[in-house]
VOBA-1610 file (N, C-alpha, C; in pm, whole numbers, padded with zeros to 5 digits, always signed):
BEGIN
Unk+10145+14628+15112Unk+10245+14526+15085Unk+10176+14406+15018Unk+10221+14370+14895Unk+10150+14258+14849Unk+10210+14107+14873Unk+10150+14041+14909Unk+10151+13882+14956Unk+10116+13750+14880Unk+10194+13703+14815Unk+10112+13587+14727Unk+10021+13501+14822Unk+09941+13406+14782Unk+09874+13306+14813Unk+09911+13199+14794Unk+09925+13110+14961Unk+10006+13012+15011Unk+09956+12873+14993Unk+09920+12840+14834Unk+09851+12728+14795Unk+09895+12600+14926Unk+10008+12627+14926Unk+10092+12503+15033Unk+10009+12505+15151Unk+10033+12592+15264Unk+09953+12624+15359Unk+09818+12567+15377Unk+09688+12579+15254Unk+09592+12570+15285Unk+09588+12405+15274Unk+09702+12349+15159Unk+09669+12177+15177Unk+09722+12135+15322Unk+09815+12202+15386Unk+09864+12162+15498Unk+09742+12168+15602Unk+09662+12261+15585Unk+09567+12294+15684Unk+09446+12241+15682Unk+09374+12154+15558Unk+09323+12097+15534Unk+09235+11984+15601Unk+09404+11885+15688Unk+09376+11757+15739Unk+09293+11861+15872Unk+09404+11942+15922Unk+09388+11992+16064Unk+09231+11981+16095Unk+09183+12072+15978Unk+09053+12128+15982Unk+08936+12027+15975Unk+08969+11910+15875Unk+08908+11784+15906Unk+08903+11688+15985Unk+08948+11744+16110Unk+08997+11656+16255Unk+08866+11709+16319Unk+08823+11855+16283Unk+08728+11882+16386Unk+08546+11894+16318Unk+08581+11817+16193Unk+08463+11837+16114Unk+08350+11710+16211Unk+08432+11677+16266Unk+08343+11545+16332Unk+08256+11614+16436Unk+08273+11730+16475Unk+08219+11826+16587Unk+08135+11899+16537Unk+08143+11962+16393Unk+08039+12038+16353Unk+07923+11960+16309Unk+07942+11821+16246Unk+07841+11697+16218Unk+07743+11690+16316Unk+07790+11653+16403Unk+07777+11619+16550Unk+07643+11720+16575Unk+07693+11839+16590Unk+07601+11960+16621Unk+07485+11917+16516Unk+07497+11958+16387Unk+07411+11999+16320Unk+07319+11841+16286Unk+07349+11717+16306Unk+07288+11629+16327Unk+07203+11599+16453Unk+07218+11652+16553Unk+07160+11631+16693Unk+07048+11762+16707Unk+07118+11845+16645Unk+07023+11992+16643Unk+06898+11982+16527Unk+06946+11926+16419Unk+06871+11843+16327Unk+06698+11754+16360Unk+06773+11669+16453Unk+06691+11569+16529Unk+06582+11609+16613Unk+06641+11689+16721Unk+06588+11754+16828Unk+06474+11884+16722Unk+06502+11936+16639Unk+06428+12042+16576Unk+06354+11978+16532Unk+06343+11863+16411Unk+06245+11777+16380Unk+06140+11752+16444Unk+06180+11677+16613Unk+06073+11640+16697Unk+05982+11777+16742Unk+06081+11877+16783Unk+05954+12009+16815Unk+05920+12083+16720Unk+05928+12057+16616Unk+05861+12121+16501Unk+05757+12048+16438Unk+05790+11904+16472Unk+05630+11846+16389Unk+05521+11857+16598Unk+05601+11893+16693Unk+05501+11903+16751Unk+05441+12049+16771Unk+05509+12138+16698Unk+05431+12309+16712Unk+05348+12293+16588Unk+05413+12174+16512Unk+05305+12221+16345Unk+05162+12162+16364Unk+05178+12043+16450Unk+05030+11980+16504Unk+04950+12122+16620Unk+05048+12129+16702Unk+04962+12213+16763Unk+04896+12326+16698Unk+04984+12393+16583Unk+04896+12453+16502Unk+04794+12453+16370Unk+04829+12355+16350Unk+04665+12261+16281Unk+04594+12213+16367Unk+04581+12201+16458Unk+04464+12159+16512Unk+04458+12271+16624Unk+04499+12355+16635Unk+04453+12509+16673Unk+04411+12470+16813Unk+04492+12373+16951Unk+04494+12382+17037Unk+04481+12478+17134Unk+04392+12505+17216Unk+04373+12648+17257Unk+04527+12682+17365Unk+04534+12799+17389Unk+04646+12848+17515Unk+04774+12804+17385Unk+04782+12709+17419Unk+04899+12608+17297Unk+04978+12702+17181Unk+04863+12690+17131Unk+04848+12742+16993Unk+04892+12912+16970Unk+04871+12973+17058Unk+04917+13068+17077Unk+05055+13138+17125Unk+05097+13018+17204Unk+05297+12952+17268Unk+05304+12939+17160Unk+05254+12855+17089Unk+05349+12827+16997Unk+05372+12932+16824Unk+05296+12991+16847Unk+05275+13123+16751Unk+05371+13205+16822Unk+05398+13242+16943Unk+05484+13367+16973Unk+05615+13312+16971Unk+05638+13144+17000Unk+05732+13071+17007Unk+05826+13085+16853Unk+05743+13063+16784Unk+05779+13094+16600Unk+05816+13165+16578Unk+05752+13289+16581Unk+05801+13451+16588Unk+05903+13506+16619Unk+05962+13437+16805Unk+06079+13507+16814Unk+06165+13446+16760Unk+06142+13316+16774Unk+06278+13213+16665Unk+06285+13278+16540Unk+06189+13299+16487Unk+06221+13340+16363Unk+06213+13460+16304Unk+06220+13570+16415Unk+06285+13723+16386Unk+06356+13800+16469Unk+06438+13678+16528Unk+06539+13738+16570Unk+06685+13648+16538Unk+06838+13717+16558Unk+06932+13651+16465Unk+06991+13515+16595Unk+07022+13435+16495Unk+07073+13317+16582Unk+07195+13334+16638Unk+07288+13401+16691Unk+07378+13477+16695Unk+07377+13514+16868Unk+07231+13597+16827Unk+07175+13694+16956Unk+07100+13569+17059Unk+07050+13455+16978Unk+07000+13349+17057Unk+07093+13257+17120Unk+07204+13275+17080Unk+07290+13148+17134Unk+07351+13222+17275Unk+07397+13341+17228Unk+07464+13460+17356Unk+07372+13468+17508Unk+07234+13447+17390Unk+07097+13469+17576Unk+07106+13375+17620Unk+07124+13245+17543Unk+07086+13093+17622Unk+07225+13087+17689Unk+07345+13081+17639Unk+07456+13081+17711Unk+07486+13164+17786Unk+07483+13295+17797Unk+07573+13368+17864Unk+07412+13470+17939Unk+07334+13477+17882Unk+07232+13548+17953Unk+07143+13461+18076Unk+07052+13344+17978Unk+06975+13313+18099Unk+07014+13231+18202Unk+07141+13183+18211Unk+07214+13113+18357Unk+07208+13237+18444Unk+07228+13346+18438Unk+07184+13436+18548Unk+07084+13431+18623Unk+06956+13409+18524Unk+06828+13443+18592Unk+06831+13268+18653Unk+06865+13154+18554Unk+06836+13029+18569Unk+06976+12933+18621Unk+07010+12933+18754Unk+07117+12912+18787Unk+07156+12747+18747Unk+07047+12676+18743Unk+07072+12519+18666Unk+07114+12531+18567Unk+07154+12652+18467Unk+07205+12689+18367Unk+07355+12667+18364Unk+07387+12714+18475Unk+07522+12770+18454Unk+07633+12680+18439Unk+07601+12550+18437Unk+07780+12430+18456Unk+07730+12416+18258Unk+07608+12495+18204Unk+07553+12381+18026Unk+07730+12409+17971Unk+07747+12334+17880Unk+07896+12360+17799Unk+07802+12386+17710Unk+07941+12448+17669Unk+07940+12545+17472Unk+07850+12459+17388Unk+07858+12328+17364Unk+07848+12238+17282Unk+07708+12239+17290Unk+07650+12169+17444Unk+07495+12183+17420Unk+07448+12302+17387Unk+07484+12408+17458Unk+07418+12538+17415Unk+07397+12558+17292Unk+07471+12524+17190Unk+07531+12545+17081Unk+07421+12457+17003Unk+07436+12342+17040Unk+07278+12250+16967Unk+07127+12266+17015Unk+07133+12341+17163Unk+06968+12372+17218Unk+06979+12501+17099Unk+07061+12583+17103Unk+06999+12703+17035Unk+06986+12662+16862Unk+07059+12578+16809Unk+07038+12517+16660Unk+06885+12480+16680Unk+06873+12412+16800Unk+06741+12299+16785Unk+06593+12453+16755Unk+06618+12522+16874Unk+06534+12618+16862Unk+06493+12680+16761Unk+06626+12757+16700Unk+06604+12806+16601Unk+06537+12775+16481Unk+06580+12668+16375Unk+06538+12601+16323Unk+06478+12519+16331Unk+06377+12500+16460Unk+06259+12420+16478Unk+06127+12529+16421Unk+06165+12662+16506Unk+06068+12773+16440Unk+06057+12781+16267Unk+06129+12767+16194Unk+06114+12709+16054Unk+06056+12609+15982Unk+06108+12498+16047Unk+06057+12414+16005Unk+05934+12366+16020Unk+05880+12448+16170Unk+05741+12390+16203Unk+05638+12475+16067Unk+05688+12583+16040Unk+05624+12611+15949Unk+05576+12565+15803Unk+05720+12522+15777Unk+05718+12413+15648Unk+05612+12293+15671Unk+05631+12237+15810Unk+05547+12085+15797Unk+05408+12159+15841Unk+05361+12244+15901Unk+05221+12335+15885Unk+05167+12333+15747Unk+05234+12406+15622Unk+05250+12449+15546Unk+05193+12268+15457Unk+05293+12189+15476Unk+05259+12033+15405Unk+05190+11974+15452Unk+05106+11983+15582Unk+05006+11927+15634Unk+04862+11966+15564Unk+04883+12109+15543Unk+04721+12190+15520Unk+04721+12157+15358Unk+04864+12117+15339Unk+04827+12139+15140Unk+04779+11979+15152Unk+04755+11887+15228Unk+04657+11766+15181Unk+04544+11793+15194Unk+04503+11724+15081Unk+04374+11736+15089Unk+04250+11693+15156Unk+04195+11793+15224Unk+04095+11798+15320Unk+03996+11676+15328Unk+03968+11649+15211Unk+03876+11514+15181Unk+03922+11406+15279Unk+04062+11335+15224Unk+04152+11271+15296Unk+04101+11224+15430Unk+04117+11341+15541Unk+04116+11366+15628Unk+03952+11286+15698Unk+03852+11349+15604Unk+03774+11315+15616Unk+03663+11176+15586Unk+03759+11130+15547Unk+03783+11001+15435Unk+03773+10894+15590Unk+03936+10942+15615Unk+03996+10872+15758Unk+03855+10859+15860Unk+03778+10968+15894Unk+03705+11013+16013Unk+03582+10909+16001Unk+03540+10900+15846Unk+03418+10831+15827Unk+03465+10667+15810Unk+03564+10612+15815Unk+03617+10487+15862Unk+03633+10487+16013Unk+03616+10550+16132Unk+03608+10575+16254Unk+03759+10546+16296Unk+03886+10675+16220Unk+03963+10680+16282Unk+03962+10825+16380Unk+04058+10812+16499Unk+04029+10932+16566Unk+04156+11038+16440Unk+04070+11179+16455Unk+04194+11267+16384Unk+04374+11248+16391Unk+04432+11191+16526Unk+04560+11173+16532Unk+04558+11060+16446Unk+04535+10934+16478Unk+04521+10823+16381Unk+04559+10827+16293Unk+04425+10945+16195Unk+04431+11000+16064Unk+04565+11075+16024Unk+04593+11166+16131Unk+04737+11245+16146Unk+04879+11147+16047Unk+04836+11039+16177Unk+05010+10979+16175Unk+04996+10842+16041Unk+04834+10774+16031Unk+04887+10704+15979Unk+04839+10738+15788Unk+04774+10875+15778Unk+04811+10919+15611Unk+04876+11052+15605Unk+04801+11147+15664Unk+04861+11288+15651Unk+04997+11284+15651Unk+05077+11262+15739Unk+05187+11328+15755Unk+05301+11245+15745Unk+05196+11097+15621Unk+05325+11010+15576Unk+05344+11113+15435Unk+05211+11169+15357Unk+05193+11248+15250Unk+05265+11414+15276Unk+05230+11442+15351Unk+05284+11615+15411Unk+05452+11531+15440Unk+05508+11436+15471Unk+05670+11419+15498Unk+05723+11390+15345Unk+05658+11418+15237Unk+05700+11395+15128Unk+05741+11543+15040Unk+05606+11603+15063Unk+05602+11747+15052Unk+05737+11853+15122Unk+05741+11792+15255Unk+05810+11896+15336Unk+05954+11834+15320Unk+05987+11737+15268Unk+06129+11686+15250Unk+06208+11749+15187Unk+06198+11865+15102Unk+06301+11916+15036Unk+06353+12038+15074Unk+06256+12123+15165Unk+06252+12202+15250Unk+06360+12197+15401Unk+06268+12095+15458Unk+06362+12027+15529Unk+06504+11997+15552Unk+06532+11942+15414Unk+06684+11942+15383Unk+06752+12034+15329Unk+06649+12166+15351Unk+06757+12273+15296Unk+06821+12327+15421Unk+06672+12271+15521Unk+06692+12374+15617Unk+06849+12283+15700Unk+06873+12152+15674Unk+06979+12047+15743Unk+07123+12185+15717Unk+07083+12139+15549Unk+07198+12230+15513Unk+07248+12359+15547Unk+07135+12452+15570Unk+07165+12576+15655Unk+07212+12546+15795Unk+07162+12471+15866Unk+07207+12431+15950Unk+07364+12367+15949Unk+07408+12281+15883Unk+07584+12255+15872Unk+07665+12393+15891Unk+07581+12498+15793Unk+07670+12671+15776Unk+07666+12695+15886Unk+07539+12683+15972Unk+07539+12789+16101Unk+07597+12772+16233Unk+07669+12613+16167Unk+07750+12515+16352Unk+07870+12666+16341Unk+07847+12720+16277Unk+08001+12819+16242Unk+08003+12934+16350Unk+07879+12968+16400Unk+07844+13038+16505Unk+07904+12999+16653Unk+07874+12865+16651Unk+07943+12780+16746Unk+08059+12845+16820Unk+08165+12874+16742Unk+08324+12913+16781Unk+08331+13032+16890Unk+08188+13072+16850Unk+08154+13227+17001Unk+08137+13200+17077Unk+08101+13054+17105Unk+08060+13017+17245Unk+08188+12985+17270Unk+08323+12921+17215Unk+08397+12831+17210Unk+08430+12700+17199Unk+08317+12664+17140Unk+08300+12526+17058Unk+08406+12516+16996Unk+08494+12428+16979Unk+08617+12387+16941Unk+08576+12309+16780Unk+08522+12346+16707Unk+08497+12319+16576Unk+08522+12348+16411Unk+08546+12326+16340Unk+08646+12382+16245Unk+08672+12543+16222Unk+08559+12614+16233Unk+08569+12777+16255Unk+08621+12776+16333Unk+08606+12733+16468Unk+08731+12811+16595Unk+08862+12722+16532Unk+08903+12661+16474Unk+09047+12594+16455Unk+09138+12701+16378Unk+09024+12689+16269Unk+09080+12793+16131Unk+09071+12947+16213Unk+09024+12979+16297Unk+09022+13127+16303Unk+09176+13096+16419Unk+09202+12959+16525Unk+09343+13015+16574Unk+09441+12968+16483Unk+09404+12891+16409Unk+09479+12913+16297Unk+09614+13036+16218Unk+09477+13066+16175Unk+09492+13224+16154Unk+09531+13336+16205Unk+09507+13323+16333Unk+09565+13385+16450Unk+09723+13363+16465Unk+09773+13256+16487Unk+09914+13172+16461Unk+09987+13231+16352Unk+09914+13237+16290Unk+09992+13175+16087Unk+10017+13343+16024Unk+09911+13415+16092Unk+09854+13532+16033Unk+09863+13531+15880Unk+09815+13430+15815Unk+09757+13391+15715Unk+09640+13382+15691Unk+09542+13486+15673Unk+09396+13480+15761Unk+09331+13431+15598Unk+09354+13519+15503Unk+09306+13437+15353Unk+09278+13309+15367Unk+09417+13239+15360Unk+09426+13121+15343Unk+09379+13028+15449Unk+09333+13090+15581Unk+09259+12998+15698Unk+09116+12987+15664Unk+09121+13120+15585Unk+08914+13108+15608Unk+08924+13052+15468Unk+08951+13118+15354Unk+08948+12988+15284Unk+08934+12883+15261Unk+09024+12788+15385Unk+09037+12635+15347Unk+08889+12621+15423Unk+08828+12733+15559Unk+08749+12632+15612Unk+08610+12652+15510Unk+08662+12787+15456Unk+08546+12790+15359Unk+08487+12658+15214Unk+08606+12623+15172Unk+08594+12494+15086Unk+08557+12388+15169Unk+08609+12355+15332Unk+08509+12248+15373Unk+08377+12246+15401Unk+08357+12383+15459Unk+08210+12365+15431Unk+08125+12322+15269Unk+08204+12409+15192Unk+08167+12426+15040Unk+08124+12250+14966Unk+08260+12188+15067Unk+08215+12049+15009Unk+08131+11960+15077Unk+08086+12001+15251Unk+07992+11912+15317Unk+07889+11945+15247Unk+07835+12036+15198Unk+07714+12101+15141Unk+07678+12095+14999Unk+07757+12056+14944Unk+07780+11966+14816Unk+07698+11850+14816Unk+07756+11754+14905Unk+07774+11596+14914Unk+07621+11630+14958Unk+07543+11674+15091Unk+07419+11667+15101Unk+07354+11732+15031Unk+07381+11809+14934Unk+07288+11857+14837Unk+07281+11760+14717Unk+07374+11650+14682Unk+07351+11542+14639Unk+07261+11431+14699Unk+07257+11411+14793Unk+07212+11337+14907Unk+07043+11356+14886Unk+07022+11535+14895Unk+06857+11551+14918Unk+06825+11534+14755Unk+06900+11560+14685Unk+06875+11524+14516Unk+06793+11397+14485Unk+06914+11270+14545Unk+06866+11130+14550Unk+06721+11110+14608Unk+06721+11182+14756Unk+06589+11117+14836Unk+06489+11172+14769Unk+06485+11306+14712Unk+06395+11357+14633Unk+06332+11253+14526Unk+06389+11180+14422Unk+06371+11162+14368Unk+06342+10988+14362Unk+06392+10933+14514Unk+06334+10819+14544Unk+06180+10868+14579Unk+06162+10959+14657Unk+06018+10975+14702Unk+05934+10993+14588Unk+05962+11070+14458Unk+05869+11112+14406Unk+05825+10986+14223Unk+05952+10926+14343Unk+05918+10733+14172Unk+05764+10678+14209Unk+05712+10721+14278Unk+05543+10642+14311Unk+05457+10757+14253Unk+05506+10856+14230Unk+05495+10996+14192Unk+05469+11021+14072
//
């Protein structure tokens, strides 16, 4: 049976869907944050090859980052409150940003690994023979130089991150994917639900891909 396409519908559905965009922000800004902080602390631990450490944090990488985020949000929510009964009152929402944070902390620590080792070694040593201690050296040249490097990376990874709050709706995160999918459910207009939420994402990811354009190119005017 053929069905036209309900141009009307999707402007109607539009606002709806932008009522709950404030929830997927939310996520992927806090998950954002939280990944940042444990990723520049697995990327130190693995430049400076902390013993015991260094090795957590190598297997830590690994599973974050070969296995699907999907399968990680289901264990933290619905699996390890079994074994971990302080688990069991977490809501959707945090779960939903511990497992963002995780995930994409295992990435990113790699990237700022990756922009730490590409300075140059001299540098480093530069710092040591002025009698700074190596962290010193760390925080106050390396990894103002390696946060320049790893910035574009970084903000791809923000942006993957906005796509993946979409996972969210399995836990029951009440966020524009779960709206548009009862939406759809309702309307049985399913085209035109995923659609519209598909153009909002289409345009958050826009606007910050403008966004990392700009910072890019403020960073690299000394450049």
């Amino acid at each position: 049976m053929h069905s036209s396409f309900d141009l009307q519908y999707v402007l109607e559905l539009m606002p709806i869907l932008l009522k709950y965009l404030g929830v997927t922000m939310q996520m992927a800004l806090w998950g954002f944050l939280f990944a940042l902080m444990l990723a520049l602390f697995l990327a130190l631990v693995k430049v400076f090859k902390i013993p015991f450490i260094h090795h957590l944090a190598s297997l830590f990488i690994s599973f974050f980052r070969g296995t699907p985020l999907l399968v990680q949000l289901f264990l933290l929510y619905y699996g390890l409150p079994q074994f971990l009964p302080f688990l069991i009152g977490m809501d959707a929402f945090t779960a939903a940003v511990i497992g963002l944070t995780l995930h994409f902390s295992a990435y990113m620590a790699e990237s700022m690994r990756a922009a730490i080792l590409g300075i140059d070694k001299s540098q480093m040593e530069a710092c040591l023979s002025l009698g700074m201690t190596r962290l010193q050296a760390m925080r106050r040249v390396i990894l103002p130089q390696a946060s320049r490097v790893a910035t574009p990376s970084l903000m791809n990874y923000f942006i993957d991150m906005i796509k993946s709050t979409s996972l969210a709706f399995t836990l029951g995160v009440a966020e524009i994917m779960a709206k548009a999918q009862m939406e759809a459910s309702s309307s049985f207009k399913f085209f035109e639900s995923y659609m519209a939420v598909a153009v909002v994402y289409w345009v958050v990811v826009i606007i910050f891909t403008r966004i990392q354009n700009m910072l890019e190119k403020k960073l690299n005017e000394a450049y």
